[in-house]
NUMAR-81884 format. One record per residue (C-alpha): residue in three letters; x, y, z. Coordinates in steps of 0.5 Angstrom, whole numbers, padded with zeros to 4 digits, always signed. Layout:
BEGIN
ALAXYZ ...
END
This chain:
BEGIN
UNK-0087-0024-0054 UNK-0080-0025-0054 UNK-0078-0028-0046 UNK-0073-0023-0042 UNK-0066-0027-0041 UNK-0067-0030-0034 UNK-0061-0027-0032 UNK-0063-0020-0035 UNK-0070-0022-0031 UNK-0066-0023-0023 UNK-0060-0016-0025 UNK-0067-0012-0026 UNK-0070-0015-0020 UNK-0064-0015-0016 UNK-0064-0006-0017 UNK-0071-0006-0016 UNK-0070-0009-0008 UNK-0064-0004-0009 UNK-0068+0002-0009 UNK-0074+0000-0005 UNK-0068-0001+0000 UNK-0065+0005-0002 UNK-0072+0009-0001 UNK-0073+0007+0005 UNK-0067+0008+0008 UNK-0069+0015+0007 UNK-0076+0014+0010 UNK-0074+0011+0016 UNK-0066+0010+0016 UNK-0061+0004+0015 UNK-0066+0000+0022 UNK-0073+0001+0018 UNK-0070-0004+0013 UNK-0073-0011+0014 UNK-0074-0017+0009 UNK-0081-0015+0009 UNK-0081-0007+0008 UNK-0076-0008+0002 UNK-0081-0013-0001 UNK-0087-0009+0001 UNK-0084-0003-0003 UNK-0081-0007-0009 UNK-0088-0010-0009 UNK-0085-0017-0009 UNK-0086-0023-0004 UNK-0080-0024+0003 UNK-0079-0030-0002 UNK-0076-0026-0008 UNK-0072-0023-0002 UNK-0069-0028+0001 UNK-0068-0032-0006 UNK-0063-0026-0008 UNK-0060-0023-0001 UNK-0060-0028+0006 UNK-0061-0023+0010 UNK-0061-0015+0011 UNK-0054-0014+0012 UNK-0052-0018+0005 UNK-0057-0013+0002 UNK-0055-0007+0005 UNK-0047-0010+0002 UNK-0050-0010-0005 UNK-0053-0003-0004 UNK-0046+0000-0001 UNK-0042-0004-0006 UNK-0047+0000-0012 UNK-0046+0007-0009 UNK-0039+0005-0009 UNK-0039+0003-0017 UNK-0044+0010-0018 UNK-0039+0015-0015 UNK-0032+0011-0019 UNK-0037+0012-0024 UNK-0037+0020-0025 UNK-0031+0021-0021 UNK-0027+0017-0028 UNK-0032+0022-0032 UNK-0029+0028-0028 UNK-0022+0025-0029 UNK-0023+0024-0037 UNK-0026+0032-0038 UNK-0020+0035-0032 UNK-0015+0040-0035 UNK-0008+0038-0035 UNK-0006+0042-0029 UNK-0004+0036-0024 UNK-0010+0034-0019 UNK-0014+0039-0023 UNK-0020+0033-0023 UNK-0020+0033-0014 UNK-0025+0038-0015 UNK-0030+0034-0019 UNK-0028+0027-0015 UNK-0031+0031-0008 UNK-0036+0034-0012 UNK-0038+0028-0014 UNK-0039+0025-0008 UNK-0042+0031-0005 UNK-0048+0032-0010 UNK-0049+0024-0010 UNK-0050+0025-0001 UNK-0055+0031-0003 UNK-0059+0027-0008 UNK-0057+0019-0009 UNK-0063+0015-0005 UNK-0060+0013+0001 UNK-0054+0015+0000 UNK-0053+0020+0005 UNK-0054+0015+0011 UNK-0051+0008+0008 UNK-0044+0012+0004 UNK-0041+0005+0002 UNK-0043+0001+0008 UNK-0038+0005+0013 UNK-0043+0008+0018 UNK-0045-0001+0020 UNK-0038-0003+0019 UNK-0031+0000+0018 UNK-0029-0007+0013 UNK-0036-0007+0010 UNK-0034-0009+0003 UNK-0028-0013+0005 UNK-0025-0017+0010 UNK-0018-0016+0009 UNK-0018-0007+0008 UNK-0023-0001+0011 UNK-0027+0002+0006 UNK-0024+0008+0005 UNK-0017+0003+0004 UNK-0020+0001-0002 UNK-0023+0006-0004 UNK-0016+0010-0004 UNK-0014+0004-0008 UNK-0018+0006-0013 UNK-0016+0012-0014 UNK-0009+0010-0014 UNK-0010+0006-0020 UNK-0013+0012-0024 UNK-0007+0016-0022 UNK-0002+0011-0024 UNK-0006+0011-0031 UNK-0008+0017-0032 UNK+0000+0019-0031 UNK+0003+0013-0033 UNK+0007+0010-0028 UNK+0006+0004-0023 UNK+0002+0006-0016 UNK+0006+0005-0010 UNK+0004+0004-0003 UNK+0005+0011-0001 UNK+0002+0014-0007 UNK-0004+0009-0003 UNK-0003+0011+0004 UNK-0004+0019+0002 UNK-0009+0018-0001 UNK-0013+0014+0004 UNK-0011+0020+0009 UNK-0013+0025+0004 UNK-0020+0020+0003 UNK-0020+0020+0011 UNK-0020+0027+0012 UNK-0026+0028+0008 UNK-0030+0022+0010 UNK-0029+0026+0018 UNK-0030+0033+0015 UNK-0036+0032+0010 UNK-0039+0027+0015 UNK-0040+0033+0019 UNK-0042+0037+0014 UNK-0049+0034+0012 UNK-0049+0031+0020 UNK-0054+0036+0020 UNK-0056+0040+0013 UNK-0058+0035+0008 UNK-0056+0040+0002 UNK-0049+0040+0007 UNK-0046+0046+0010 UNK-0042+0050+0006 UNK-0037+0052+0011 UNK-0035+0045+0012 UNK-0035+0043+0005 UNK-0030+0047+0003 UNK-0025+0047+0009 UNK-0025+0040+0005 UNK-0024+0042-0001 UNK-0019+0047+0002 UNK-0016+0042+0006 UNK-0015+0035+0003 UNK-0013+0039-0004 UNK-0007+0042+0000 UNK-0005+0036+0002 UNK-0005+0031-0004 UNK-0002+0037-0008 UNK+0004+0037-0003 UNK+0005+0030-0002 UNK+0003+0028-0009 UNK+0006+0032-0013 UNK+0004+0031-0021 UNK+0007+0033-0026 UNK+0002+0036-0032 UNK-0003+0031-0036 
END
């Protein structure tokens, strides 16, 4: 039998405390995630734990840091299959992000770490700075031209209504509430297609 690479070994260990973190974060909420309930639930030892994260608070940055990379990852797929029409893949993006908080294990209470800390990923920008980043460099692709920093700053006021809006929205309904959803939809659509007017694709 052909050994598994050892780097291949700790990225498919790395996921598996991930996710035991992830479900327990379901089970029991962010304060049930302790160095012993992950490697009870990943069925591994404290040592395997602390051999890749130090502490929870590096491993609830890992488990941020991928439901980041899983949300950009169908936002530039709901990009790719948008029509023309300028911002016509908003939908898709909040979309998205709605069906992630509905069934993305641990999603709905970790987000991309901004219930613990507001500069969770980065010391430098808030979560959402850099998630408007993000979203700007797609826009500035998708358009061809360079991104700026009011291109940025709207999009990060777009993306800090709807952290509020949808915060609310699933504060108490798990499928989140419809009215609040689409006051999102509503809203945040309204005001990038007034602030950031594009042209067609």
């Amino acid at each position: 039998m052909r050994t598994e690479p050892v780097q291949q070994r700790s990225a498919e260990r790395i996921t598996l405390l991930l996710d035991a973190a992830a479900a327990l974060i379901d089970d029991t909420g962010i304060d049930g995630v302790t160095t012993s309930a992950v490697a009870k639930r990943s069925r591994s030892s404290v040592g395997v734990v602390y051999r890749y994260f130090p502490n929870i608070q590096s491993l609830l940055r890992a488990l941020a840091a991928r439901n980041m990379e899983r949300y950009l990852e169908r936002v530039w797929e709901g990009v790719e299959n948008s029509p023309p029409e300028a911002w016509s893949s908003f939908d898709s993006t909040l979309d998205a992000f709605i069906e992630m908080t509905r069934n993305e294990p641990g999603f709905r209470a970790l987000r991309f770490g901004d219930v613990i800390d507001q500069r969770f990923l980065s010391p430098e920008l808030s979560n959402n700075a850099m998630l408007a980043r993000a979203f700007a460099e797609q826009v500035g692709r998708t358009y061809g031209f360079q991104p700026d920093d009011e291109l940025v700053f709207h999009l990060e006021v777009a993306i800090e209504i709807a952290s509020g809006l949808l915060t609310r929205a699933f504060q108490l309904d798990k499928n989140g509430d419809a009215r609040f959803i689409e006051a999102t939809r509503e809203l945040c659509g309204t005001y990038l297609r007034t602030h950031i007017p594009l042209p067609r694709t």
